[in-house]
C-alpha positions as CSV (number, residue, x, y, z in Angstrom):
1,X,-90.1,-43.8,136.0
2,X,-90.1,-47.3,137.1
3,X,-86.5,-49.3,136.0
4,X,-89.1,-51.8,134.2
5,X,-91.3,-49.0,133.1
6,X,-87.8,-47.5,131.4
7,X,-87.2,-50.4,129.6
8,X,-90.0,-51.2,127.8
9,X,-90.0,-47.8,126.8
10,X,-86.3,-47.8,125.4
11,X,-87.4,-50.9,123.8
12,X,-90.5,-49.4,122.1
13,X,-88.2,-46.3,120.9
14,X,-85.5,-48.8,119.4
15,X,-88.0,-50.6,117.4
16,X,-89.9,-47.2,116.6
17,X,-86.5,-46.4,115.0
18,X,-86.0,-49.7,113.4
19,X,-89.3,-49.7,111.8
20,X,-87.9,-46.7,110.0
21,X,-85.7,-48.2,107.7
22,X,-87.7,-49.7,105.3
23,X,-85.1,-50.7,103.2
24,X,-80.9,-51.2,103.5
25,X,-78.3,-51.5,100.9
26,X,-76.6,-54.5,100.5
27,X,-73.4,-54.8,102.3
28,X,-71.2,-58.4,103.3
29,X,-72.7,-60.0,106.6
30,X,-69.7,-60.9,109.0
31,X,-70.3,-65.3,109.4
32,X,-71.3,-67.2,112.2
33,X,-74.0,-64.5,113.9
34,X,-76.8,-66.2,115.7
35,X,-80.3,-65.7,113.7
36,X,-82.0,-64.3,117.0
37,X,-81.2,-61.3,119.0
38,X,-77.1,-60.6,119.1
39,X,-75.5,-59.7,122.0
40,X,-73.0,-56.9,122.4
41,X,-69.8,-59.0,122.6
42,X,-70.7,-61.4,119.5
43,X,-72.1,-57.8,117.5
44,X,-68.3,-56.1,118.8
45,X,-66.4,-59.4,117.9
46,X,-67.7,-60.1,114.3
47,X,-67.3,-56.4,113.2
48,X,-64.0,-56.2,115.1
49,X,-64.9,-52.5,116.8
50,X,-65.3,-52.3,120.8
51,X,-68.3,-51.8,123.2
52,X,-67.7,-48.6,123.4
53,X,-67.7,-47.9,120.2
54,X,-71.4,-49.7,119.8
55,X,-72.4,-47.2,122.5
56,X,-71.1,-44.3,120.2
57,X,-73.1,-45.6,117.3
58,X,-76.0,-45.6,119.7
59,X,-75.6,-42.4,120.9
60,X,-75.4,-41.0,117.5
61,X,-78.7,-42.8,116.8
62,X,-77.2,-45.0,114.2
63,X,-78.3,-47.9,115.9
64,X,-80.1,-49.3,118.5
65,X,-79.9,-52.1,121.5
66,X,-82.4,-53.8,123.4
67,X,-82.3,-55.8,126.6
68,X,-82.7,-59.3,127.7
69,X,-82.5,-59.2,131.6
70,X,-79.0,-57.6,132.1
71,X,-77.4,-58.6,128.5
72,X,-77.2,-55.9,125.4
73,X,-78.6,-57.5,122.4
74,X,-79.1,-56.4,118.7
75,X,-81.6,-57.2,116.8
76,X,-80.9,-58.5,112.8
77,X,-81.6,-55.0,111.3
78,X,-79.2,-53.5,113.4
79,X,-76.8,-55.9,112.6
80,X,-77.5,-54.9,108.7
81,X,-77.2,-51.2,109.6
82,X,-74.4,-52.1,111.4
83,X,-73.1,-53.5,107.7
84,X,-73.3,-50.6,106.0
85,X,-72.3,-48.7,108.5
86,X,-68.6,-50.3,108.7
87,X,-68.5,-50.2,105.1
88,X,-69.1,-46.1,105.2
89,X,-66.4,-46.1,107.9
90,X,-64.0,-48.5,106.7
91,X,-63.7,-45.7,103.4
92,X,-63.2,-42.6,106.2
93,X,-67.1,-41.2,105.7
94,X,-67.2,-38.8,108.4
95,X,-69.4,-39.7,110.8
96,X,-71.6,-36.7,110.2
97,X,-71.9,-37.7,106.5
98,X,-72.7,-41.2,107.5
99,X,-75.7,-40.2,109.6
100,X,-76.9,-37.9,106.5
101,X,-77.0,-41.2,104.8
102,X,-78.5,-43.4,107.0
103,X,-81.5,-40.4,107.5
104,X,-81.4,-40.2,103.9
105,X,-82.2,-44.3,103.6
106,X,-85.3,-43.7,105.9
107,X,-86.8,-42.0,103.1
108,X,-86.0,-44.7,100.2
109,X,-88.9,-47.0,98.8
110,X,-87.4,-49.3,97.0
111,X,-84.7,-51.9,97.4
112,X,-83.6,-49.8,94.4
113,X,-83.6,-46.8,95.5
114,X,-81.5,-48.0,98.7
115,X,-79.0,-48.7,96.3
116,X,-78.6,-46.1,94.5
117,X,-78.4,-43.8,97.6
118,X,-75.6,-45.6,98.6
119,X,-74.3,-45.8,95.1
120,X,-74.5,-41.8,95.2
121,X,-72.8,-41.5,98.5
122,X,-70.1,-43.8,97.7
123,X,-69.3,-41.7,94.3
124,X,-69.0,-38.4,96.2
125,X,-66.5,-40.2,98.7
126,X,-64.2,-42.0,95.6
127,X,-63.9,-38.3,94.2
128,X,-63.2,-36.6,97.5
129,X,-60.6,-39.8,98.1
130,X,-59.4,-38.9,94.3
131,X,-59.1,-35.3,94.9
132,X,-56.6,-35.8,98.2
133,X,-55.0,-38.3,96.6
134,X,-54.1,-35.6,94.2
135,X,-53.4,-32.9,96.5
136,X,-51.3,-35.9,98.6
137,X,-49.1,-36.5,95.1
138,X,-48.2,-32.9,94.5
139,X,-46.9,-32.6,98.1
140,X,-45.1,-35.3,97.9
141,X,-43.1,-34.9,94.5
142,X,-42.6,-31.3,96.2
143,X,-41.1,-32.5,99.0
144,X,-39.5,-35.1,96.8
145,X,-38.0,-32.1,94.6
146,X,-36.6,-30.6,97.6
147,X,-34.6,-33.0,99.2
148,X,-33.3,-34.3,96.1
149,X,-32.2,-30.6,95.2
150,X,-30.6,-30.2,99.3
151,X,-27.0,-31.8,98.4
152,X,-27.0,-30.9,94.8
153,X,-27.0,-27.3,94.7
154,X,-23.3,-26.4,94.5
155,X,-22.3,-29.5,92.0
156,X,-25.4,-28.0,89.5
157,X,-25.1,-23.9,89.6
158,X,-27.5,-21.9,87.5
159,X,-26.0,-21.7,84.1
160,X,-22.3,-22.9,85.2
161,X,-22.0,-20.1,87.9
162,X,-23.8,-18.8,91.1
163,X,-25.3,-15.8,89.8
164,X,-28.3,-15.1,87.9
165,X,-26.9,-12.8,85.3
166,X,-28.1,-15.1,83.1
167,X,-31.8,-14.2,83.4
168,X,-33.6,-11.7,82.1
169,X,-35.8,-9.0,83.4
170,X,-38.7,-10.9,82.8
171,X,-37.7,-13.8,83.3
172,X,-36.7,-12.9,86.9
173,X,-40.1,-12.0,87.3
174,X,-42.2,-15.1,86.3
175,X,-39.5,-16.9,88.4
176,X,-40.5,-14.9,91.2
177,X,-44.4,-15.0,90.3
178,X,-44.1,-19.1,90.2
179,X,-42.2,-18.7,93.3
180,X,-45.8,-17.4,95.0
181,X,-47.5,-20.1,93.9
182,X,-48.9,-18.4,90.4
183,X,-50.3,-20.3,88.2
184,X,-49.4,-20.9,84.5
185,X,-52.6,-18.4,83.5
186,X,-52.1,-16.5,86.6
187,X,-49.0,-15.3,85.3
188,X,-49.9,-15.2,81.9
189,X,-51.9,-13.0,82.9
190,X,-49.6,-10.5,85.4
191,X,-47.3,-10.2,82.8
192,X,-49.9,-9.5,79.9
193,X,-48.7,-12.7,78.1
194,X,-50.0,-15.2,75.8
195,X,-50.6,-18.6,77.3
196,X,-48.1,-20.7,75.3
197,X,-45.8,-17.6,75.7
198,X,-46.1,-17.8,79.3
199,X,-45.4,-21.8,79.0
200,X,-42.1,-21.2,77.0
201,X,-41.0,-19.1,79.3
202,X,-41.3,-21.2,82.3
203,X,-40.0,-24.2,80.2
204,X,-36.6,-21.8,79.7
205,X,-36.5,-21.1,82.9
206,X,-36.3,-24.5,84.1
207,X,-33.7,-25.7,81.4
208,X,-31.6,-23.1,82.8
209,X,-31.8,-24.3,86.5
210,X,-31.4,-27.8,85.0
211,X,-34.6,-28.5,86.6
212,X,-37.0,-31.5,85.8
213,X,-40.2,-28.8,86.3
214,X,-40.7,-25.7,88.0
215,X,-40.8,-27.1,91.7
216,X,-37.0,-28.1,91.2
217,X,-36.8,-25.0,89.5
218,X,-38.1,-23.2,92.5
219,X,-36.5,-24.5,94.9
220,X,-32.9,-24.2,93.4
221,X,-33.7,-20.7,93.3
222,X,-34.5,-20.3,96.7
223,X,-31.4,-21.8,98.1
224,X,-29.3,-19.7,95.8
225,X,-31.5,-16.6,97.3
226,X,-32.7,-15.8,93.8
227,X,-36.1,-15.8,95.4
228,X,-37.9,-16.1,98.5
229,X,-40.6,-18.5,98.8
Protein backbone atom coordinates (compact mmCIF):
# COMPACT_ATOMS: atom_id res chain seq x y z
CA UNK A 1 0.00 0.00 0.00
CA UNK A 2 0.90 3.40 -1.10
CA UNK A 3 2.62 5.74 2.09
CA UNK A 4 -0.43 8.19 1.06
CA UNK A 5 -2.76 5.40 0.55
CA UNK A 6 -1.67 4.26 4.37
CA UNK A 7 -2.52 7.38 5.79
CA UNK A 8 -5.74 8.19 4.80
CA UNK A 9 -6.57 4.90 5.88
CA UNK A 10 -5.02 5.24 9.55
CA UNK A 11 -6.86 8.45 9.42
CA UNK A 12 -10.24 6.88 8.50
CA UNK A 13 -9.65 4.05 11.36
CA UNK A 14 -8.81 6.88 14.03
CA UNK A 15 -11.98 8.68 13.41
CA UNK A 16 -13.98 5.30 12.90
CA UNK A 17 -12.87 4.82 16.55
CA UNK A 18 -13.55 8.25 17.59
CA UNK A 19 -17.01 8.24 16.31
CA UNK A 20 -17.37 5.47 18.88
CA UNK A 21 -17.57 7.37 21.89
CA UNK A 22 -20.67 8.94 21.84
CA UNK A 23 -20.37 10.29 25.08
CA UNK A 24 -17.32 11.11 27.81
CA UNK A 25 -17.43 11.83 31.49
CA UNK A 26 -16.49 14.90 32.65
CA UNK A 27 -12.96 15.28 33.69
CA UNK A 28 -10.69 18.84 34.23
CA UNK A 29 -9.21 20.08 30.69
CA UNK A 30 -5.39 20.88 31.17
CA UNK A 31 -5.37 25.22 30.02
CA UNK A 32 -4.03 26.77 27.18
CA UNK A 33 -4.68 23.75 24.36
CA UNK A 34 -5.24 25.06 20.91
CA UNK A 35 -9.07 24.55 19.76
CA UNK A 36 -7.88 22.71 16.45
CA UNK A 37 -5.90 19.59 16.03
CA UNK A 38 -3.04 19.17 19.06
CA UNK A 39 0.11 18.11 18.38
CA UNK A 40 2.05 15.43 20.24
CA UNK A 41 4.44 17.69 22.19
CA UNK A 42 1.64 20.40 23.37
CA UNK A 43 -0.84 16.92 24.08
CA UNK A 44 2.62 15.32 26.12
CA UNK A 45 3.34 18.83 27.74
CA UNK A 46 -0.17 19.73 29.14
CA UNK A 47 -0.80 16.23 30.63
CA UNK A 48 2.78 16.09 31.77
CA UNK A 49 3.40 12.17 30.35
CA UNK A 50 6.01 11.53 27.48
CA UNK A 51 5.69 10.64 23.71
CA UNK A 52 6.18 7.44 24.39
CA UNK A 53 3.81 7.10 26.60
CA UNK A 54 1.07 8.64 23.98
CA UNK A 55 2.36 5.80 21.68
CA UNK A 56 1.43 3.23 24.46
CA UNK A 57 -2.03 4.68 24.88
CA UNK A 58 -2.25 4.28 21.14
CA UNK A 59 -1.18 1.05 20.92
CA UNK A 60 -3.60 -0.07 23.58
CA UNK A 61 -6.28 1.61 21.38
CA UNK A 62 -7.08 4.09 24.03
CA UNK A 63 -6.51 6.83 21.78
CA UNK A 64 -5.87 7.83 18.52
CA UNK A 65 -3.41 10.35 16.32
CA UNK A 66 -3.69 11.66 12.99
CA UNK A 67 -1.25 13.38 10.73
CA UNK A 68 -0.64 16.66 9.30
CA UNK A 69 2.35 16.21 6.81
CA UNK A 70 5.03 14.81 9.22
CA UNK A 71 3.57 16.29 12.71
CA UNK A 72 1.40 13.91 15.26
CA UNK A 73 -1.73 15.65 16.02
CA UNK A 74 -4.81 14.91 18.35
CA UNK A 75 -7.94 15.74 17.71
CA UNK A 76 -10.30 17.43 20.74
CA UNK A 77 -11.99 14.05 21.62
CA UNK A 78 -8.82 12.51 22.10
CA UNK A 79 -7.72 15.15 24.20
CA UNK A 80 -11.07 14.51 26.41
CA UNK A 81 -10.33 10.74 26.39
CA UNK A 82 -7.06 11.65 27.20
CA UNK A 83 -8.81 13.50 30.41
CA UNK A 84 -10.29 10.71 31.80
CA UNK A 85 -7.84 8.71 31.03
CA UNK A 86 -5.11 10.48 33.40
CA UNK A 87 -7.72 10.73 35.97
CA UNK A 88 -8.12 6.65 35.83
CA UNK A 89 -4.28 6.55 36.01
CA UNK A 90 -3.52 9.22 38.35
CA UNK A 91 -5.78 6.78 41.09
CA UNK A 92 -3.49 3.45 39.94
CA UNK A 93 -6.54 1.81 37.58
CA UNK A 94 -4.69 -0.85 35.99
CA UNK A 95 -4.39 -0.26 32.56
CA UNK A 96 -6.46 -3.32 31.74
CA UNK A 97 -9.31 -2.06 33.91
CA UNK A 98 -9.07 1.27 32.28
CA UNK A 99 -9.57 -0.12 28.71
CA UNK A 100 -12.69 -2.21 30.22
CA UNK A 101 -13.92 1.31 30.99
CA UNK A 102 -13.27 3.14 28.09
CA UNK A 103 -15.06 -0.10 25.93
CA UNK A 104 -17.65 0.09 28.42
CA UNK A 105 -18.24 4.09 27.63
CA UNK A 106 -18.74 3.13 23.83
CA UNK A 107 -21.81 1.63 24.89
CA UNK A 108 -23.30 4.59 27.08
CA UNK A 109 -26.28 6.80 25.66
CA UNK A 110 -26.55 9.35 27.74
CA UNK A 111 -24.28 12.06 29.12
CA UNK A 112 -25.77 10.33 32.20
CA UNK A 113 -25.06 7.26 31.76
CA UNK A 114 -21.29 8.25 30.97
CA UNK A 115 -21.29 9.44 34.40
CA UNK A 116 -22.39 7.00 36.18
CA UNK A 117 -20.10 4.42 34.52
CA UNK A 118 -17.45 6.32 35.65
CA UNK A 119 -19.06 6.98 38.92
CA UNK A 120 -19.20 2.96 39.16
CA UNK A 121 -15.66 2.48 38.19
CA UNK A 122 -14.36 4.96 40.47
CA UNK A 123 -16.34 3.28 43.64
CA UNK A 124 -14.87 -0.17 42.87
CA UNK A 125 -11.26 1.58 42.87
CA UNK A 126 -11.93 3.77 46.35
CA UNK A 127 -12.82 0.27 47.97
CA UNK A 128 -9.96 -1.75 46.48
CA UNK A 129 -7.69 1.53 47.52
CA UNK A 130 -9.68 1.15 51.11
CA UNK A 131 -9.12 -2.48 51.36
CA UNK A 132 -4.97 -2.13 50.90
CA UNK A 133 -5.00 0.59 52.89
CA UNK A 134 -6.24 -1.81 55.45
CA UNK A 135 -4.13 -4.60 54.66
CA UNK A 136 -1.06 -1.75 54.48
CA UNK A 137 -2.12 -0.60 58.38
CA UNK A 138 -2.05 -4.14 59.81
CA UNK A 139 1.43 -4.71 58.34
CA UNK A 140 2.61 -1.81 59.46
CA UNK A 141 1.49 -1.81 63.30
CA UNK A 142 2.96 -5.53 62.99
CA UNK A 143 6.08 -4.42 62.04
CA UNK A 144 5.63 -1.57 64.38
CA UNK A 145 4.97 -4.23 67.31
CA UNK A 146 8.07 -5.89 66.41
CA UNK A 147 10.68 -3.52 66.52
CA UNK A 148 9.29 -1.93 69.51
CA UNK A 149 9.31 -5.39 71.34
CA UNK A 150 13.36 -6.07 69.70
CA UNK A 151 15.23 -4.13 72.80
CA UNK A 152 12.53 -4.78 75.33
CA UNK A 153 12.42 -8.26 75.81
CA UNK A 154 14.71 -8.92 78.73
CA UNK A 155 13.68 -5.59 80.76
CA UNK A 156 9.68 -7.05 80.36
CA UNK A 157 9.87 -11.05 81.00
CA UNK A 158 6.69 -12.97 80.90
CA UNK A 159 5.18 -12.76 84.30
CA UNK A 160 8.53 -11.47 86.08
CA UNK A 161 10.61 -14.52 84.84
CA UNK A 162 11.73 -16.16 81.44
CA UNK A 163 9.64 -19.13 81.62
CA UNK A 164 6.24 -19.88 80.83
CA UNK A 165 5.26 -21.82 83.82
CA UNK A 166 2.89 -19.38 84.13
CA UNK A 167 0.56 -20.52 81.34
CA UNK A 168 -1.65 -23.03 81.24
CA UNK A 169 -2.27 -25.96 79.03
CA UNK A 170 -4.73 -24.28 77.12
CA UNK A 171 -3.52 -21.29 77.20
CA UNK A 172 -0.26 -22.49 75.62
CA UNK A 173 -2.35 -23.62 72.93
CA UNK A 174 -4.43 -20.63 71.78
CA UNK A 175 -0.97 -18.81 72.09
CA UNK A 176 0.33 -21.16 69.75
CA UNK A 177 -3.00 -21.24 67.44
CA UNK A 178 -2.76 -17.13 67.26
CA UNK A 179 0.83 -17.75 66.57
CA UNK A 180 -0.46 -19.37 62.97
CA UNK A 181 -2.38 -16.75 62.19
CA UNK A 182 -5.89 -18.12 63.72
CA UNK A 183 -8.45 -16.18 63.99
CA UNK A 184 -10.48 -15.12 67.12
CA UNK A 185 -13.44 -17.74 65.64
CA UNK A 186 -10.88 -19.90 64.12
CA UNK A 187 -9.77 -20.74 67.42
CA UNK A 188 -12.88 -20.65 69.11
CA UNK A 189 -13.59 -23.05 67.18
CA UNK A 190 -10.22 -25.55 67.50
CA UNK A 191 -10.54 -25.47 70.96
CA UNK A 192 -14.44 -26.06 71.09
CA UNK A 193 -14.92 -22.64 72.80
CA UNK A 194 -17.37 -20.03 73.16
CA UNK A 195 -16.63 -16.87 71.26
CA UNK A 196 -16.29 -14.41 74.23
CA UNK A 197 -14.56 -17.35 75.96
CA UNK A 198 -12.08 -17.57 73.35
CA UNK A 199 -11.78 -13.47 73.59
CA UNK A 200 -11.00 -13.67 77.44
CA UNK A 201 -8.56 -15.93 76.89
CA UNK A 202 -6.60 -14.13 74.39
CA UNK A 203 -7.11 -10.89 76.48
CA UNK A 204 -5.30 -13.01 79.52
CA UNK A 205 -2.82 -13.92 77.52
CA UNK A 206 -1.76 -10.71 76.44
CA UNK A 207 -1.92 -9.09 80.10
CA UNK A 208 0.48 -11.67 80.92
CA UNK A 209 3.04 -10.78 78.18
CA UNK A 210 2.30 -7.16 79.07
CA UNK A 211 1.29 -6.84 75.57
CA UNK A 212 -0.84 -3.94 74.02
CA UNK A 213 -2.73 -6.87 71.67
CA UNK A 214 -1.88 -10.14 70.49
CA UNK A 215 0.78 -9.16 67.77
CA UNK A 216 3.03 -7.82 70.78
CA UNK A 217 1.90 -10.71 72.42
CA UNK A 218 3.13 -12.92 69.68
CA UNK A 219 6.06 -11.70 69.04
CA UNK A 220 7.41 -11.69 72.70
CA UNK A 221 6.64 -15.18 72.60
CA UNK A 222 8.63 -15.97 69.75
CA UNK A 223 11.72 -14.42 70.89
CA UNK A 224 11.42 -16.09 74.22
CA UNK A 225 10.95 -19.49 71.94
CA UNK A 226 7.58 -20.07 73.47
CA UNK A 227 6.44 -20.39 69.97
CA UNK A 228 7.47 -20.46 66.52
CA UNK A 229 5.91 -18.33 64.07
Amino acid sequence: MPDGSKHLFAAGFASEARSKYRFLPSAALPPDLPEGPVPIADMANAFGVTHRTLHFYEEKGLISANRIGLMRVYGQDDVMRMAVITVCRETGMPIAVIQELMDELRKADSQERAEAMFREALQVRRRELTAEMSTLHRQLQQVSDLLDYDGSIETQPLNDNQDNSSLTPQEKRCLELMAEGYSTQRIARALDLKHDETRDLEAGIILKFRANNRFQAIAKAVLLGIVQA
